[in-house]
C-alpha positions in Angstrom: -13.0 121.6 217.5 -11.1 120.0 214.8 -9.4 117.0 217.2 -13.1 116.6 218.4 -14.2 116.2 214.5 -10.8 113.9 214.2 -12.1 111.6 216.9 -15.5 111.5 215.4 -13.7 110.7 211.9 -15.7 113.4 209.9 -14.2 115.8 207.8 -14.7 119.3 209.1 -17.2 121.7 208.1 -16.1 123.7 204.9 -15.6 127.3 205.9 -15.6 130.4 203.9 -12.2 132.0 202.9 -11.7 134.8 204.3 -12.8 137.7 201.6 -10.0 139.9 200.2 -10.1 143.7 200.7 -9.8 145.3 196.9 -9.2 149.3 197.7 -6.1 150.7 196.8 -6.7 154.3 196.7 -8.9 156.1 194.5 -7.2 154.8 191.3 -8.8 154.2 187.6 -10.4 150.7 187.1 -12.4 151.5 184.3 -11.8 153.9 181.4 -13.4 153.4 177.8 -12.9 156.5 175.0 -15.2 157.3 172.2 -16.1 153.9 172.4 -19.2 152.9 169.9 -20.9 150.1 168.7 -22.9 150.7 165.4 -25.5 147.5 163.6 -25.4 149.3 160.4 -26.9 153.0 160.3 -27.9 152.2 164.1 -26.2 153.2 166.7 -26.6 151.1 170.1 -23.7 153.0 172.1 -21.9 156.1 170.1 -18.8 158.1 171.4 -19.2 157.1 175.1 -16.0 157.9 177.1 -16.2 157.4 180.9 -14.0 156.9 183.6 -14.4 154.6 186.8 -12.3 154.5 190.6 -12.0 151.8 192.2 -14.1 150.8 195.2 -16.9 152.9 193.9 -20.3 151.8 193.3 -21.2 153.3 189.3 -24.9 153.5 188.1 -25.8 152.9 184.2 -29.1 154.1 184.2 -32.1 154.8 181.3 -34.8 153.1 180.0 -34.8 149.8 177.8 -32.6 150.8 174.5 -30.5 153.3 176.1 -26.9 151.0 175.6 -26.5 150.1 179.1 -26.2 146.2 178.0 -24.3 147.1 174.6 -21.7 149.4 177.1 -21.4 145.9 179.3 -20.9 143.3 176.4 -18.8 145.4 175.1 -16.7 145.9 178.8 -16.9 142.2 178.9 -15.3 141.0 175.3 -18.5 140.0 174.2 -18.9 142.6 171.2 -16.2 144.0 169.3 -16.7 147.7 169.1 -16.8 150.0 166.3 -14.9 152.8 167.0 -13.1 152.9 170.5 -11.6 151.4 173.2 -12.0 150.4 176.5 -9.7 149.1 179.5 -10.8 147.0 182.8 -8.1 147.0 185.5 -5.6 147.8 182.9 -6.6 145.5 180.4 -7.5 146.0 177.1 -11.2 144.6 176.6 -11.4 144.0 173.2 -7.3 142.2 172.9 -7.5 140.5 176.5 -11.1 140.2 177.2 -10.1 136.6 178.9 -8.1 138.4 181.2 -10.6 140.6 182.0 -13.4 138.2 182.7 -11.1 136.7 185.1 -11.1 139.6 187.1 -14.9 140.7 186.9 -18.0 138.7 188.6 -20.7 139.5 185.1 -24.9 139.5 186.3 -26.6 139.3 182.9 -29.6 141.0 182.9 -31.2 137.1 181.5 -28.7 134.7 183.2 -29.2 130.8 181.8 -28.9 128.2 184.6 -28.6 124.5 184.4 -31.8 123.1 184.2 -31.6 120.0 185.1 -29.7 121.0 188.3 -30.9 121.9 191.7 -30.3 124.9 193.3 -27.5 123.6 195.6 -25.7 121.8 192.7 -25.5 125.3 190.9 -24.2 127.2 193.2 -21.6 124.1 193.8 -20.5 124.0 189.9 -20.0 128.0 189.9 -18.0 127.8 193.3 -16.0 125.1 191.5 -14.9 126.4 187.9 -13.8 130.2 189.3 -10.4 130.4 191.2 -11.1 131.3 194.6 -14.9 130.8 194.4 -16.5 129.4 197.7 -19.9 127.5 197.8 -19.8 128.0 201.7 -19.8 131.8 200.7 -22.4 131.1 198.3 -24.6 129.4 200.9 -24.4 131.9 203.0 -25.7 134.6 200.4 -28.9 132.1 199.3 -29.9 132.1 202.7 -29.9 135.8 203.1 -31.3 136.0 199.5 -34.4 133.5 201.3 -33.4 131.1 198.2 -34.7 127.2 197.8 -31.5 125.5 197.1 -33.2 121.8 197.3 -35.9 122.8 194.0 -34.5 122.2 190.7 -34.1 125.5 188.8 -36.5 124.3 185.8 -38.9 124.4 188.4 -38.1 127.6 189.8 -40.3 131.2 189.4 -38.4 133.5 187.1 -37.2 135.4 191.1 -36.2 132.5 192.4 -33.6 131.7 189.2 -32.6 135.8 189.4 -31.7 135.0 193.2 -29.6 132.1 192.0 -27.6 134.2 189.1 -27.3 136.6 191.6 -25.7 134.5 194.5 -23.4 133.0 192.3 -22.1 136.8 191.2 -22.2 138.2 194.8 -20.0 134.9 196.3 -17.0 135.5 193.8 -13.9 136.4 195.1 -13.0 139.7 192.4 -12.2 143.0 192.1 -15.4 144.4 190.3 -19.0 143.3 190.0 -20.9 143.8 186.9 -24.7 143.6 187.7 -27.1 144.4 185.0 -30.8 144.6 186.4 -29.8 143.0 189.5 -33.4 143.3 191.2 -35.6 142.6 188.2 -38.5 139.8 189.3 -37.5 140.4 192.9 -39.8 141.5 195.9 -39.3 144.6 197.7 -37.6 142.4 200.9 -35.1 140.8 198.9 -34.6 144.0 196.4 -33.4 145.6 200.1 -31.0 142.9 200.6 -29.4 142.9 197.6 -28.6 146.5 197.7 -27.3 145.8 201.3 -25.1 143.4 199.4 -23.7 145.8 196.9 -23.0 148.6 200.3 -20.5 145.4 201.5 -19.0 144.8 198.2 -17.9 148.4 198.0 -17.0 148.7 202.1 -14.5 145.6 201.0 -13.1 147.9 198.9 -14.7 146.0 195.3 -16.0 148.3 192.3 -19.7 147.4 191.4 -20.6 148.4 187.9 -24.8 149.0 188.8 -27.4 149.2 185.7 -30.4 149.4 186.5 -33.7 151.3 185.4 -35.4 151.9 189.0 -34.6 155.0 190.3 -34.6 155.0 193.4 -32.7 151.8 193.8 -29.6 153.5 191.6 -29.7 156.9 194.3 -29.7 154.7 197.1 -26.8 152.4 196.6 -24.3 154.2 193.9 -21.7 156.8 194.2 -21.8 158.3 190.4 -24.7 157.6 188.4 -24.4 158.8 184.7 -27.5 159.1 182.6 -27.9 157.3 179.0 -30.1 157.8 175.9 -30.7 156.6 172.3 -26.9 155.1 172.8 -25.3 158.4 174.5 -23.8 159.3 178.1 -25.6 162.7 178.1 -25.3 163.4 181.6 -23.0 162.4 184.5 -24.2 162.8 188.2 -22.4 162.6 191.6 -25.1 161.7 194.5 -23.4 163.4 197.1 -23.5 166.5 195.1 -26.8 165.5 194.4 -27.7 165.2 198.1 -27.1 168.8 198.7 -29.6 170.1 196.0 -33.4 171.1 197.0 -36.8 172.0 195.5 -38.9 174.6 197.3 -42.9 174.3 196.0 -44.1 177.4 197.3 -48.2 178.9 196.9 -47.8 182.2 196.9 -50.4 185.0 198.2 -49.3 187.7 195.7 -46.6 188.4 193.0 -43.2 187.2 193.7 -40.6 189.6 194.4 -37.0 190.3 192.9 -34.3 187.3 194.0 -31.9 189.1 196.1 -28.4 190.0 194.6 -26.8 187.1 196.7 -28.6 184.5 195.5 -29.1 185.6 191.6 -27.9 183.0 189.4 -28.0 180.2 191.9 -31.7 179.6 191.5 -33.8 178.2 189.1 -37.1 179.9 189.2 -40.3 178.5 186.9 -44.2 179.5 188.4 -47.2 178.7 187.1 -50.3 180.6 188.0 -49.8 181.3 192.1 -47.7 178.2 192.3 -43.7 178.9 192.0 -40.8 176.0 191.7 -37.3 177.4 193.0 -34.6 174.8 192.8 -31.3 175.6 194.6 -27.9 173.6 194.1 -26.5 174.2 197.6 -27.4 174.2 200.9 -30.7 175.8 202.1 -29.7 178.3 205.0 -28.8 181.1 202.7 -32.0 180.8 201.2 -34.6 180.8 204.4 -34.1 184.0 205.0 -35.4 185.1 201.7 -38.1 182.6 201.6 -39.5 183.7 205.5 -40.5 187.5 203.5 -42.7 185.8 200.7 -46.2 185.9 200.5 -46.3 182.6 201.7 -50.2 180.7 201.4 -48.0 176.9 201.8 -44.9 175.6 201.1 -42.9 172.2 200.7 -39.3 171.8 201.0 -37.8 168.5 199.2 -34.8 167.0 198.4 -34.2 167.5 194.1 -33.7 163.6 194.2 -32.3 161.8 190.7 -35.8 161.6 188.6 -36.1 165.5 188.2 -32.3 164.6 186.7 -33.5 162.1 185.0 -36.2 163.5 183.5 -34.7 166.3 181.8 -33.3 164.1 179.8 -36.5 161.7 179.2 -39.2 164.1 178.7 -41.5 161.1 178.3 -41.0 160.0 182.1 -41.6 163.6 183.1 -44.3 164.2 185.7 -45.2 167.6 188.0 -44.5 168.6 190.9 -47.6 167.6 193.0 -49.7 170.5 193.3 -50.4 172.2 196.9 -53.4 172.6 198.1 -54.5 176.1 199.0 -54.4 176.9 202.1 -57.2 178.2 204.5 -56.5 181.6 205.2 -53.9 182.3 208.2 -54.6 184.0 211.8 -53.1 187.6 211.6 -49.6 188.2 212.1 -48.6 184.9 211.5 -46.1 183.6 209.0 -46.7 179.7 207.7 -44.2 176.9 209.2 -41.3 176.1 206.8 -41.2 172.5 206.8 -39.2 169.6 205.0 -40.8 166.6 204.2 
C-alpha cells in the first residue's frame, strides 16, 4: 500500500497510534485527605478523604451543590484548597498541578469551544497542542459519537458542542479521564455510546473519574460509586457488592411470622398495612426457603439497585416501593410463583 501511494505521489493516510495500555496492578492513583474548600462560612467540599486504583471506573454522584465539581477543580489545580491535600499519580495537586494536567484528559461539565471554528478544525487544534493526541483517533470517536464535524460550533445545538468536548477528552492518549456530566444534552443513543466508551477506557487499563447525577448511568458503567451531600462523602458504595443485594415486596395474607434464627440480623424488615419490604445483603437462596412458608397473596423480587442507596441519603429524592396489587384469591393448595423481575 504505501509504494502504491508513493507511485501515486500522495502522502499516506494518517493512522491512529496505537493506544497505550495504562494497568499496572491495582495501585493508588488518586488519594486526597481531609481535603476542603470553604467560600467564607460555606463549605463547598469539607473533610473529604478518598482513595482511587488505577484502571477503575469511580462515580461522584449527588444532586447539583453536592461538591462533585469543587472535588474536580480542586483535583485539577484549579482551586487552592482550604484544608487538605490531594495527590494524582503521585503528584501533589495543589504544588504540581501542571504536572498533573499533563497526565489527566478534564470534561468540564460547560466546556468553551472555538466559535468561530468548525467541528473538524477543533478536534485538529486539540489533537495538536496535547503530546500524543491523535485527530485520526478523534475522528474516529465523532463518527461513533454521530457528530457534524463540517458545522461551525457557534452553530451547533448545545449536544452537538457536548459531543465535541467529549471527543476531544475520549481521543487523548492519558492515564485517567476526568468527565464531569459527560451525557448532559445527549440523547439516549449517544448517552449508550459514550458509556460504551468509558467500558474501553477502563479495559485499556485507564482510570475514569465519572460524576454524574443520573443514576442509572453511574450503576451501569462504574466500579465504586461514593455518594456526596451539602459538601460531604457520606457514603461509599462498591457495585459488585451492590449487585448481590435484593428487595423482596411481599402482600401478605396474615401476620408475618418470626425471622428464623439463621437469618436474624441479616434482614431489614419495614411493613406497612399487609404490605412487607425485606431487604437482604447477600444472596437470595438462603432466604427462599423461608419466604416459600409465608402467607403469600403476591410477591416481587428485585435487585436493591443504587437509588434506594441513594436515597437514604437524599430524603427529598425518595419515592416508594410500587405498591402490589392484591391478588385474586388462589386455587387450593397452591403456593404463588416466586418470581424476579
Amino acid at each position: 500500500m504505501a509504494k502504491r501511494f508513493a507511485a501515486a505521489g500522495r502522502a499516506l493516510p494518517e493512522q491512529a497510534p496505537p493506544r497505550r495500555r495504562f494497568r499496572e496492578g491495582c495501585r493508588l492513583i488518586l488519594q486526597t485527605h481531609e481535603l476542603t474548600k470553604l467560600y467564607g462560612p460555606v463549605a463547598a467540599l469539607r473533610d473529604c478523604s478518598l482513595e482511587v486504583q488505577s484502571g477503575e471506573v469511580f462515580g461522584l454522584l449527588g444532586p447539583n451543590g453536592a461538591g462533585k465539581t469543587t472535588l474536580l477543580r480542586l483535583l485539577l489545580g484549579f482551586l487552592r484548597p482550604t484544608a487538605g491535600w490531594a495527590k494524582l499519580a503521585g503528584l501533589d495537586c495543589q504544588r504540581q498541578s501542571l504536572a498533573v494536567r499533563r497526565q489527566v484528559a478534564y470534561l468540564p461539565a460547560e466546556a468553551a469551544i472555538f466559535p468561530h471554528m468548525t467541528g473538524r478544525d477543533a478536534l485538529r487544534f486539540f489533537a495538536e497542542i496535547r503530546p500524543g493526541g491523535s485527530l485520526s483517533r478523534a475522528l474516529e470517536i465523532a463518527e461513533r459519537l454521530e457528530l457534524n464535524l463540517a458545522r461551525r460550533v457557534s452553530f451547533m445545538s448545545t449536544g452537538m458542542k457536548q459531543k465535541v468536548a467529549l471527543t476531544a477528552a475520549l481521543a487523548a492518549d492519558t492515564p485517567i479521564y476526568i468527565l464531569d456530566e459527560p451525557t448532559a444534552n445527549l440523547d439516549p443513543t449517544v448517552r449508550a455510546t459514550v458509556l460504551a466508551l468509558v467500558a474501553e477506557a477502563r479495559a485499556a487499563g485507564r482510570t475514569v473519574i465519572f460524576s454524574s447525577h443520573v443514576l442509572s448511568e453511574v450503576e451501569q458503567v462504574c466500579d465504586r460509586v461514593v455518594i456526596l451531600r451539602a459538601g460531604q462523602v457520606v457514603h461509599l458504595q462498591p457495585m459488585a457488592q451492590l449487585r448481590q443485594q435484593h428487595r423482596i415486596v411481599a402482600l401478605l395474607e396474615g401476620p408475618l411470622p418470626a425471622v428464623p434464627e439463621a437469618l436474624a440480623g441479616q434482614l431489614t424488615i419495614a411493613t406497612q398495612g399487609r404490605q412487607t419490604v425485606i431487604e437482604t445483603p447477600g444472596e437470595l437462596a438462603p432466604l427462599l426457603k423461608w419466604l416459600a412458608t409465608l402467607p403469600l397473596a403476591d410477591v416481587r423480587i428485585e435487585p436493591v439497585g443504587l437509588r434506594s442507596i441513594y436515597e437514604r441519603y437524599h430524603a427529598d429524592a425518595a419515592q416508594p416501593p410500587a405498591p402490589l396489587a392484591p391478588a385474586g384469591p388462589l386455587p387450593l393448595g397452591r403456593k404463588p410463583v416466586l418470581t424476579s423481575g
